[in-house]
Phi, psi and omega in degrees: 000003198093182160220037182291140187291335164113346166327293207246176197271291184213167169304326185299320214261326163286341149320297203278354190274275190299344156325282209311325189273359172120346223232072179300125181245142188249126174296000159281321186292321200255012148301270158352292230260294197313314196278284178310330170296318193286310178271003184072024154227175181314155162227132182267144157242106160264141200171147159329129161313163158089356194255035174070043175277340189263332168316329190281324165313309215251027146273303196300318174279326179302323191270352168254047143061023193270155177252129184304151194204099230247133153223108168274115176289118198224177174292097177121015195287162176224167178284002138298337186262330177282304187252337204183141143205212205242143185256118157310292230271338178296311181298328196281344184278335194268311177274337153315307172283352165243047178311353205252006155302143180259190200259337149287018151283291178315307179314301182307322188266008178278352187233075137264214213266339172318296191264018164249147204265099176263125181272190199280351146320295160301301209279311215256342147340291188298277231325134153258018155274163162316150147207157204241105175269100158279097165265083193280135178062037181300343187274351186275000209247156195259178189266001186250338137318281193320337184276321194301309201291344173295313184278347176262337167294302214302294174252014179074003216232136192233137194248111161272113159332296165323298185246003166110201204260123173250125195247105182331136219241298208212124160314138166257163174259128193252089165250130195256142179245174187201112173265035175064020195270349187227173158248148194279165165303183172251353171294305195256029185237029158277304182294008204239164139255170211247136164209137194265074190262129184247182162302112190278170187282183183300328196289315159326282151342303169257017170286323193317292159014297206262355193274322183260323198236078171311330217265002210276125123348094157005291158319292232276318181296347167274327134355301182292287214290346158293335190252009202264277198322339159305327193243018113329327184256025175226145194302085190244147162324290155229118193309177195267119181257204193284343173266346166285318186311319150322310197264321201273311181313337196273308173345304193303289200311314187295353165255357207063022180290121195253345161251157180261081213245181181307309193293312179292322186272348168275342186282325188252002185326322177309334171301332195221002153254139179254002159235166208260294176345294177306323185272340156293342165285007187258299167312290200316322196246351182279122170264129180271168206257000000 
């Protein structure tokens, strides 16, 4: 069985499970997804912004009742932001006041449990509830991260000096995302398993489409999603993702349109291209369908 949390049953039962949470899976995603639950390991989901990698972490806590556990990666984060650090100012107040103490007394009680500040490494690691470890934007993170998350994935397990080694009770479902902008080692992309999320195709699309924006035409979502892949297929700063594709379908209702006609796409083009570059390269070369 693993050392798996126990989310899906089988695949079929992570289809239709992430179906249930809002989250149309393609049977490579709820292969993948099933398989990281079952064996108990990370799954890097790599891909563009915008195809749904942190929805699928935050499908996955709605269908295990779980609590969410977010570490947003940015350039320069360090294990004080990740895993743990100590609040000074608390220790430095604790020791004002027992001045009449000598300092192995103090030392002892300043580095308990009282005075530790646990970052999101540490919080789903201690947890004895489900949890879902969201390592967001991993690829934004230096190799000197990429090495901390090797030694806290490999054994669940974290060593505070002060207080010895804490060893995770119940596994989190560890999902990491990476929008390429750098390449990860092959140390931790050993360690993970790998899914790959692209732009899904039109017929995918517009169930999402129709799945999120009920109230939408048919007719007009299979349109929308035609032009939105028209402007996905031109050398644009930034494609259009799935959730602008989302955002122009609400757009559409919210002007009343019942067709997707020239006037309506230069009016709202601003929904789903975010540089002027783009959007003038779009009026210029886009025919609505």
């Amino acid at each position: 069985m693993g050392d798996g949390t126990g989310f899906f049953e089988s695949v079929e039962d992570a289809t239709a499970k992430l179906a249930e949470a809002g989250y149309l899976a393609s049977t490579a995603v709820a292969t993948t997804v099933f398989l990281a639950d079952r064996l108990g390991k990370p799954l890097l989901v790599e891909g563009p912004a915008g195809v749904g990698k942190t929805e699928l972490a935050k499908a996955v806590t709605a269908i295990g009742a779980a609590r969410l556990v977010r570490l947003q990666c940015y350039e320069g984060i360090d294990e004080a932001r990740a895993l743990y650090e100590w609040n000074h100012a608390k220790q430095l107040l604790r020791i004002t006041a027992g001045r009449d103490e000598d300092w192995d007394q103090a030392r002892t009680d300043i580095f308990g449990e009282e005075f530790l500040l646990t970052r999101p490494l540490l919080t789903a690691i201690r947890g004895d509830e489900p949890t879902v470890l969201l390592i967001d934007e991993i690829d934004k993170a230096d190799v000197e991260m990429e090495a901390l998350l090797l030694e806290v994935l490999s054994d669940f397990q974290v060593t505070v000096p002060e207080l010895g080694t804490i060893t995770a009770s119940r596994r989190p479902f560890v999902l990491l995302t990476s929008n390429a902008t750098r390449e990860l080692s092959e140390a931790l992309r050993r360690r993970c398993l790998f899914l790959h999320l692209d732009y899904p195709d039109a017929e995918l699309e517009q169930r999402i489409v129709r799945l999120k924006v009920p109230s939408l035409d048919a007719t007009l979502a299979e349109s929308l999603v035609r032009v939105v892949g028209a402007l996905r297929a031109m050398e644009l700063r930034k494609a259009p993702s799935v959730a602008e594709t989302i955002d122009w379908a609400r757009t559409l209702l919210a002007l009343g349109a019942d067709t997707l006609d020239e006037a309506v796409v230069r009016a709202s083009l601003g929904v789903i291209l975010k540089h002027q570059d783009d959007v003038l390269k779009a009026a210029q070369k886009l025919t609505p369908a």
